[in-house]
LUMMAR-974177 format. One line per field, with one value per residue (C-alpha): residue number from 1; x, y, z. Coordinates in steps of 0.001 Angstrom, whole numbers, plus 524288, in hexadecimal, padded with zeros to 5 digits. Example, Ala and Ser with C-alpha at 12.3 -4.5 7.8 and 13.67 -1.06 7.14 Angstrom:
! residues 2
num = c(1, 2) .
u = c(8300C, 83566) .
v = c(7EE6C, 7FBDC) .
w = c(81E78, 81BE4) .
! end
This chain:
! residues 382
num = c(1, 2, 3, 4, 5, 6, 7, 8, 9, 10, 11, 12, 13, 14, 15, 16, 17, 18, 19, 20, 21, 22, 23, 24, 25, 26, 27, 28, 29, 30, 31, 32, 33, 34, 35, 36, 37, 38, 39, 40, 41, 42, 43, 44, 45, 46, 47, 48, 49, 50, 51, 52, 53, 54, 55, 56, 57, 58, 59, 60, 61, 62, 63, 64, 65, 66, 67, 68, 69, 70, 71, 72, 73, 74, 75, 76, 77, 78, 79, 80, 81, 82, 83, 84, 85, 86, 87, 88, 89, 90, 91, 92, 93, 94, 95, 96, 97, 98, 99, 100, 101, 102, 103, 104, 105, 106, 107, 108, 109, 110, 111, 112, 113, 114, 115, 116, 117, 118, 119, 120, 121, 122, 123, 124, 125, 126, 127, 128, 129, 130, 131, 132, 133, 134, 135, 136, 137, 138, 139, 140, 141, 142, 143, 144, 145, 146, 147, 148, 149, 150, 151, 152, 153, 154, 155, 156, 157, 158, 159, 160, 161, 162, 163, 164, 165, 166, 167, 168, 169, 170, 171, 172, 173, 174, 175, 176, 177, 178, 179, 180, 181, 182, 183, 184, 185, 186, 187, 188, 189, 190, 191, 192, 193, 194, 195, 196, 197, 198, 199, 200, 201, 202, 203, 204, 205, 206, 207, 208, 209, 210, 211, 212, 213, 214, 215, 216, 217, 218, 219, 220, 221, 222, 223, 224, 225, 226, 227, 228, 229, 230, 231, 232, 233, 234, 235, 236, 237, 238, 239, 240, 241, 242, 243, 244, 245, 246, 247, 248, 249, 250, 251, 252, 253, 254, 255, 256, 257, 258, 259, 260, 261, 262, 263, 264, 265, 266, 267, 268, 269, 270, 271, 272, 273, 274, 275, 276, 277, 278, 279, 280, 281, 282, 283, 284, 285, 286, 287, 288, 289, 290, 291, 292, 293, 294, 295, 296, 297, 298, 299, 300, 301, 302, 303, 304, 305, 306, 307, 308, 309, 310, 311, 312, 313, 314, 315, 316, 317, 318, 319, 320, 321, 322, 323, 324, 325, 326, 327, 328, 329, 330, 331, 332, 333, 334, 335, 336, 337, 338, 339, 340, 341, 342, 343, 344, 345, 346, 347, 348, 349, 350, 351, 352, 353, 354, 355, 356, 357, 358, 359, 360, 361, 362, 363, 364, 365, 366, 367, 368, 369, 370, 371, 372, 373, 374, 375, 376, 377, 378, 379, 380, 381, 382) .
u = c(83E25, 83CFA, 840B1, 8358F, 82C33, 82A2E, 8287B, 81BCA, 8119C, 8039D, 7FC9A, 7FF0C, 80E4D, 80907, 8033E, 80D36, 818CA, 80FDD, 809F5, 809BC, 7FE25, 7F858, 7F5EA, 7ECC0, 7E62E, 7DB79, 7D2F3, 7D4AA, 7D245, 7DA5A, 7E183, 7E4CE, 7F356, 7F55D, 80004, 8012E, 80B5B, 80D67, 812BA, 81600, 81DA4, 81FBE, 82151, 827FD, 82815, 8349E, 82EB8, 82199, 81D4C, 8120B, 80DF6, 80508, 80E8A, 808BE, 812FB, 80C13, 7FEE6, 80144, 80576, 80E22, 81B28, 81A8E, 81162, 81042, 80902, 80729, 8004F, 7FBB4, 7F3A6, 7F29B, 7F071, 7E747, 7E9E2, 7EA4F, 7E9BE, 7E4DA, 7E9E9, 7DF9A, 7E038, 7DF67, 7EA68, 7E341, 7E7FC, 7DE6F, 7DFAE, 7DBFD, 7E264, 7DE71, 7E4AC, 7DF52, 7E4D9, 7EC58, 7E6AB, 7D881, 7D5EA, 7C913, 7CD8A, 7CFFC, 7D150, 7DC49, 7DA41, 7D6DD, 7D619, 7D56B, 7DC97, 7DC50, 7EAAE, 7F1BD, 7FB12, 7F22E, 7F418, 7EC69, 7DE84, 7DBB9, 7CD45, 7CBD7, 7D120, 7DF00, 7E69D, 7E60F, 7EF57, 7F7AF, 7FBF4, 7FCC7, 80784, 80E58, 81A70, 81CA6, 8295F, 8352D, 833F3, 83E19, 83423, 82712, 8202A, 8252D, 82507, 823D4, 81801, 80C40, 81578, 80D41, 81197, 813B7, 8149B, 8141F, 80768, 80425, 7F7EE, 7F22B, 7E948, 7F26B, 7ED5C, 7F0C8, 7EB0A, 7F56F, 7F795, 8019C, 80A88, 80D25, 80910, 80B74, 8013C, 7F3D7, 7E8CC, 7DF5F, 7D3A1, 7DC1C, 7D91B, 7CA94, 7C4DD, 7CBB8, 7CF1B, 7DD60, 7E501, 7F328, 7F9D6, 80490, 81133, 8183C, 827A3, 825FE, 81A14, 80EF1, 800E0, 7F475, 7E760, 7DCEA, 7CD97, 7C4F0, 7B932, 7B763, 7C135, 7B6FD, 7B8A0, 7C2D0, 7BC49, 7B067, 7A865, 7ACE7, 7AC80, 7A2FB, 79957, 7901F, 782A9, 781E0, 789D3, 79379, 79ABC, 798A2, 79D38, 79CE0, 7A63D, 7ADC7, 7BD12, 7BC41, 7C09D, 7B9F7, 7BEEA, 7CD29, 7D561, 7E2C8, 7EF28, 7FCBF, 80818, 81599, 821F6, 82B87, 83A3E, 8470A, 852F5, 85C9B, 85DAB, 8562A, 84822, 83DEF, 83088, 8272B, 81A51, 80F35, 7FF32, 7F3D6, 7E3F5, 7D915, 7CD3B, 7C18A, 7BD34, 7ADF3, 7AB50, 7B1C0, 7B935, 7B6C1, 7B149, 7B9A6, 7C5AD, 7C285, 7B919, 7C3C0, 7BCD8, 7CAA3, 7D5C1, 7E473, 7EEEC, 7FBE9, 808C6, 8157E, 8224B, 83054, 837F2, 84668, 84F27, 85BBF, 862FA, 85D59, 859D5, 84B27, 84812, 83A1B, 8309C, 82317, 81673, 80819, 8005E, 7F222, 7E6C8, 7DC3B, 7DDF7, 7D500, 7CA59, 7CB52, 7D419, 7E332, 7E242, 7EEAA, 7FA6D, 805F2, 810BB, 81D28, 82A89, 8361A, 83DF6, 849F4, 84BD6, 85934, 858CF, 86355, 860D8, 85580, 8569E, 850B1, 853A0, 84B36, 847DB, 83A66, 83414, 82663, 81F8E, 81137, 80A54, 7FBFF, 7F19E, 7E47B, 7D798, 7D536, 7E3E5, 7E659, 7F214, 7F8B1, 7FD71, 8038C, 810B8, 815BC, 8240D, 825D9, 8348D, 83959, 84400, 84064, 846FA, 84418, 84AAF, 8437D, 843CD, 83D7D, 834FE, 82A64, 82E79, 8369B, 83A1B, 836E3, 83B81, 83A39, 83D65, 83825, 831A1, 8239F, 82141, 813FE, 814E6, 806C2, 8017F, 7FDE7, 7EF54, 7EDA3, 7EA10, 7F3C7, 800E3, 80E76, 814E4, 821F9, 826CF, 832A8, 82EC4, 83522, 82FD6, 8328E, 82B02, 82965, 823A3, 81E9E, 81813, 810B9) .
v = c(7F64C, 7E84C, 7EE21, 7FA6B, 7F2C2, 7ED52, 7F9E7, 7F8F6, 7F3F7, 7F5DA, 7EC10, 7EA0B, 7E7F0, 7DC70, 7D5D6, 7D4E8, 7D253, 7C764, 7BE49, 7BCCB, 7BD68, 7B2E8, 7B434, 7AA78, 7A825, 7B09B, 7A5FC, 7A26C, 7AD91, 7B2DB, 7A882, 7AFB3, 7AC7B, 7ADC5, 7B645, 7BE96, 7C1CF, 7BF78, 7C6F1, 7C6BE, 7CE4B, 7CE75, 7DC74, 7E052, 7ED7C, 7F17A, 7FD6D, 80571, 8112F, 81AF9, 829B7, 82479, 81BD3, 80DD7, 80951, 80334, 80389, 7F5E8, 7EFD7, 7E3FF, 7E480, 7D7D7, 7D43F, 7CCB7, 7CFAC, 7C8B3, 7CDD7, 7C482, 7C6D3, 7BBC7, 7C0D9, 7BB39, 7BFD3, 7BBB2, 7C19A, 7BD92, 7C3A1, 7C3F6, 7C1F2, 7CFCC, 7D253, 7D789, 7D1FC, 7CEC1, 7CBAB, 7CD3C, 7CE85, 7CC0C, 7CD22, 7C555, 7C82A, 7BCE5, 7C1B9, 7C285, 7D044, 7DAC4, 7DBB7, 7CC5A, 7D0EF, 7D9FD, 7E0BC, 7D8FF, 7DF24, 7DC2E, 7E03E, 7E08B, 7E68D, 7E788, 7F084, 7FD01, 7FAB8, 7F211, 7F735, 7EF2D, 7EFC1, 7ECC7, 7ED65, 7F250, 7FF06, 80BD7, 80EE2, 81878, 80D02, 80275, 80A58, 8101E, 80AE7, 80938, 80E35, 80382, 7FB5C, 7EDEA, 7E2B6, 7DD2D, 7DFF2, 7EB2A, 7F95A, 8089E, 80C41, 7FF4F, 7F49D, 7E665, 7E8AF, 7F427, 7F2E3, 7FE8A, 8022D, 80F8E, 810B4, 81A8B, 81E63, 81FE2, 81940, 81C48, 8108D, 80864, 8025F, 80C0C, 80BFC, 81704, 81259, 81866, 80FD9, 817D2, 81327, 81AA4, 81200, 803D9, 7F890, 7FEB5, 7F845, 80103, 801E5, 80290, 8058D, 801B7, 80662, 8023D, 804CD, 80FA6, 811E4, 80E8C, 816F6, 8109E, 815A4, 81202, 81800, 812A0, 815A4, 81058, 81629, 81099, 80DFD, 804FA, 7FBC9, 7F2D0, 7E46C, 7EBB5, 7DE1C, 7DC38, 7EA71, 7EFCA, 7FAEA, 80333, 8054B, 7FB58, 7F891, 80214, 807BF, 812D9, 820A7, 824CC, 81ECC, 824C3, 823F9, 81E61, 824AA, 82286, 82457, 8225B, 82660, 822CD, 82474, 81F2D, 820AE, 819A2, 81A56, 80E91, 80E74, 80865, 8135A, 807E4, 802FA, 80CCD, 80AF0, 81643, 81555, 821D7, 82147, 82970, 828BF, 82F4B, 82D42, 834EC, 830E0, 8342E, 8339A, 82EEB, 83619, 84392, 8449F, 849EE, 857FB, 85B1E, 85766, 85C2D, 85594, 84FBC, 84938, 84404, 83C63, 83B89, 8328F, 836A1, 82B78, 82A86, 82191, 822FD, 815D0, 815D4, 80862, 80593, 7F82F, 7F03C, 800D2, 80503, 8119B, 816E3, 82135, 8202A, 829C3, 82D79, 83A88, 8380A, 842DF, 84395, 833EA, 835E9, 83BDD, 848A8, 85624, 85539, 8466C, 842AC, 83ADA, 83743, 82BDD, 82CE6, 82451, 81E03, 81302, 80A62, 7FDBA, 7F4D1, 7E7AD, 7DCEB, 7CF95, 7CAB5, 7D500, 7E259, 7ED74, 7FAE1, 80610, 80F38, 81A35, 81D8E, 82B82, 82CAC, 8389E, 8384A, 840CC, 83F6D, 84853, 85016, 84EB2, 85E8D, 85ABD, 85173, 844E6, 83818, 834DC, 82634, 822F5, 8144D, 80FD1, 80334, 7FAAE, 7F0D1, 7E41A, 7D89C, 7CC00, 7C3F6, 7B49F, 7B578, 7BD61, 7C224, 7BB02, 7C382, 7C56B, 7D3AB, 7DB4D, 7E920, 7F2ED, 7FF31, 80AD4, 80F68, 81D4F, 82436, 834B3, 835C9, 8448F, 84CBA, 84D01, 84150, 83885, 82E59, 82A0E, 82918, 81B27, 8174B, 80926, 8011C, 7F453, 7E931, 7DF56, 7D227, 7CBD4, 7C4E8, 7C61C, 7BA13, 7BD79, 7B3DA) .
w = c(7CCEA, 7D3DD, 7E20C, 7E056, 7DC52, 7E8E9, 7EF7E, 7E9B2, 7F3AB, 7EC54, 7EA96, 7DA76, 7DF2A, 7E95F, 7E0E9, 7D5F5, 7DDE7, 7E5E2, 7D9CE, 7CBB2, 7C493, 7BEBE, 7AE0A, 7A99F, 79B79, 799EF, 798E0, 7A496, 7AB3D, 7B69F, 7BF99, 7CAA4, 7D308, 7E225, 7E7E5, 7F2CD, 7FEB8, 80D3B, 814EF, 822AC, 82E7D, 83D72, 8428A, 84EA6, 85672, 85B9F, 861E1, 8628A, 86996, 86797, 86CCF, 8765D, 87DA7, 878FB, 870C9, 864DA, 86E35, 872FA, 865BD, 863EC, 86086, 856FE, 84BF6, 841BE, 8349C, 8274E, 81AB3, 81061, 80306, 7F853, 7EAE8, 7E0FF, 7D2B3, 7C39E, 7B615, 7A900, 79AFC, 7923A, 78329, 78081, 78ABF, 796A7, 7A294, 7AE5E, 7BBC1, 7CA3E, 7D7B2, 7E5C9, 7F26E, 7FBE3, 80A0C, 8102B, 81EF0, 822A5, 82175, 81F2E, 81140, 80B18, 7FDF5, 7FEAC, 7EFF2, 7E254, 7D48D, 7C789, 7BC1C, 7AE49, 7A63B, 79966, 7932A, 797CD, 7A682, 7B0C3, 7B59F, 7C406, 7C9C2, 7D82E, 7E518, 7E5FE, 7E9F9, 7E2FC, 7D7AA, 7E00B, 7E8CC, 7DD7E, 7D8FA, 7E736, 7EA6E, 7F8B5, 80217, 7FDE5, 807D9, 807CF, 80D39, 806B4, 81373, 81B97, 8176F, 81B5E, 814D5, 811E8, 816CC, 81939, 82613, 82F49, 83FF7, 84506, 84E6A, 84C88, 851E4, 85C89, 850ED, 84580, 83924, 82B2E, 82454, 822EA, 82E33, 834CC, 828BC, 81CF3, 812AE, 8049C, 7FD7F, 7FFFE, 7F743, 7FABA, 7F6BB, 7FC04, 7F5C6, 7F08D, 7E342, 7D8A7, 7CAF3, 7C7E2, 7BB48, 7BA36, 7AEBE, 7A7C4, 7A8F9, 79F75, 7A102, 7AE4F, 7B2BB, 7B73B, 7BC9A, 7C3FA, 7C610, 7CE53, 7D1C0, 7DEBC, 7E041, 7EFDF, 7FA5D, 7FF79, 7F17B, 7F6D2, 7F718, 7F456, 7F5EE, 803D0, 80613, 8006D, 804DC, 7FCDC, 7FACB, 7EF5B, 7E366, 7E8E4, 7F53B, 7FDB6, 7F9AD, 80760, 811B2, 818BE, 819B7, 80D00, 7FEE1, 7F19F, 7E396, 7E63A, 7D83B, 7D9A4, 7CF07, 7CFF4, 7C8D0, 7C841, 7BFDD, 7C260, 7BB83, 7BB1A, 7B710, 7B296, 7C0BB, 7C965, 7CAF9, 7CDE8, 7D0A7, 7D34B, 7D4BD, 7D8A3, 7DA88, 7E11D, 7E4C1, 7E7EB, 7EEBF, 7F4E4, 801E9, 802EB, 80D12, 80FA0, 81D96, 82BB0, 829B5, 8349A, 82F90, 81FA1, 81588, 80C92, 7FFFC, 7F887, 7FBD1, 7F4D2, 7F46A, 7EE96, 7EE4D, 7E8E8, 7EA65, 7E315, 7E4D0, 7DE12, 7DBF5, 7DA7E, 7DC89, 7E904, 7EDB2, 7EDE0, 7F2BB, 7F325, 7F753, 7F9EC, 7FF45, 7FD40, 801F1, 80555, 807DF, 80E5F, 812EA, 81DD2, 814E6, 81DC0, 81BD6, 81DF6, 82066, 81804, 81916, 81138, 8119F, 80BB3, 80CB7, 80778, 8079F, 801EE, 7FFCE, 7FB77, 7F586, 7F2C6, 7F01A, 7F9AD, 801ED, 80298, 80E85, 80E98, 817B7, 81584, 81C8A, 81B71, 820FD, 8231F, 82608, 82870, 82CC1, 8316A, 83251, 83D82, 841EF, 83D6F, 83576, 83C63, 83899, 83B62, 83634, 8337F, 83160, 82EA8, 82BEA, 826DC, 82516, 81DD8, 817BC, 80E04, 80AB7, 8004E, 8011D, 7F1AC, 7E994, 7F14B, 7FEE8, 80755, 8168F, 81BB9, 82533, 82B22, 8367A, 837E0, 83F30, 83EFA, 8459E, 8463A, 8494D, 84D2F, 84BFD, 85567, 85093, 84B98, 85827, 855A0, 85D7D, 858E0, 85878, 852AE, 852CF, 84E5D, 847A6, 840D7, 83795, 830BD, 827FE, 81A10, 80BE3, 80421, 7F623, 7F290) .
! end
């Protein structure tokens, strides 16, 4: 199950495949270890256009773009054999958010309970679309070109993405259970969106936040499942979660008072050989807290490996509407060739071409774009 395993892109994945954790006597307490990965890419538009006849609205046709995070983390056993420990991500760039999420963690034989801020337990356990390089991808790549703007927005920065936790990187409690015959499950509580570095961010009335904001949810329960195993040769992994939520404040009477919000996800990856094939999607309601604001994102892709190198080839479909657009919807397609060679563990070169194509609805006030891009970059774990 080596070659799935890196399908998964949640954060719990990063972290393990980045650094080791440091085990020191208990009397020592915890002494924590510094890992972390670089990555890096220069992006090139072969050709842009959009509805309103301003190809890429006076974009440039070369960029480059880098994405950094160094880990902190270390774990202690105890005498009475509870293991201890802590993570944080700090962000290699200056950015609004330093501290990207840090938790700690106490586990045994009964599972792992984590307190702090990290993603919800339906995308601790998603797998992503197959996707061949470390940095490129159809659905929450580290990097992504296309400029679909003239309004459009989905959160993700003009990409599908089949990770949605609904309540991001929010202070939460998280229980990780262990794994039985291969099945595995996760369950996770945050009672504000607005928790995440709650010291930096924080607004309330006192000891605690506001119960009021708008745009913003509140008691997010999420519940994951996955099953992951190897039919002498063939590996399968199936997983699948959903959260519920509240939003503080209910929507535009005009468009429908909406009080709840739902996030459904699945993925089905299959391995044979150097062959991974996968399949990956999510269905969210009511993401704009208002009536008939949904979207879903569904895909699939395959990937080959032999010896250091590793060729693959993904589609990804978004669909989303918005409120007040009377049904109509924007539609992403986002396809990728994509291709790795590693220099060692964790160090590879990356590469990429693809095409990016935004059908912008008839109600929703956006404008269409499509664009051919190319990409090369690299991957250094650290």
């Amino acid at each position: 199950m080596g070659h799935m395993k890196r399908i998964l892109l949640g954060t719990t994945a990063i972290v393990t495949a980045s650094m080791v954790a440091s085990t020191a006597n208990a009397a020592q307490g915890v002494q924590l270890t510094i890992g972390g990965y670089y990555g890096a890419a220069a992006g090139l538009l072969l050709d842009q256009s959009d509805s309103n006849g301003d190809a890429g609205q006076h974009t440039r046709d070369v960029v480059f773009r880098q994405d950094v995070e160094v880990y902190f983390q270390g774990e202690t056993t105890l005498d009475n054999g509870l293991t201890v420990g802590a993570t944080i991500q700090l962000e290699g760039l200056q950015s609004e958010d330093q501290i990207d999420e840090v938790w700690a963690y106490f586990k045994g034989g009964w599972g792992q309970l984590r307190f702090g801020d990290d993603d919800d337990a339906t995308e601790q356990l998603q797998y992503i679309i197959p996707s061949a390089s470390n940095i490129f991808g159809v659905d929450t790549p580290f990097f992504e070109f296309g400029n679909d703007h003239g309004g459009f927005t989905n959160g993700f920065f003009q990409t599908n993405s089949t990770l949605a936790s609904m309540s991001g990187d929010a202070t939460k409690v998280i229980y990780f259970s262990p794994t039985f015959y291969g099945f595995s499950f996760a369950v996770s509580f945050a009672p504000d969106r607005r928790g995440e570095d709650s010291y930096s961010y924080w607004s309330g009335p006192g000891g605690t936040t506001f119960s009021n904001n708008t745009g913003q949810i509140q008691n997010d329960v999420a519940g994951a499942v996955n099953w992951d195993h190897d039919f002498n040769g063939v590996g399968v992994a199936f997983g699948i979660g959903g959260a519920w939520a509240q939003w503080e404040v209910k929507g535009t009477p005009a468009f429908g008072n909406v009080e709840d919000t739902w996030t459904f996800d699945g993925h089905l990856d299959v391995t044979y050989g150097g062959f991974t094939i996968g399949t990956s999607g999510l269905y969210r309601v009511n993401w704009q807290s208002a009536s008939g604001a949904d979207y879903f994102v569904a895909g699939v892709g395959a990937t080959y490996n032999w010896d250091a190198w590793t060729a693959g080839l993904a589609w990804s479909h978004g669909n989303y509407e918005y409120a007040g657009s009377g049904g109509s919807s924007d539609k992403l397609d986002i396809v990728q060739f994509t291709g790795r060679y590693d220099l060692s563990p964790g160090i590879s070169l990356d590469g990429m071409l693809g095409y990016n194509g935004l059908n912008a609805g008839g109600d929703t006030g956006h404008n269409s774009y499509r664009a051919w891009e190319a990409g090369v970059g690299f991957y250094i774990g650290f």
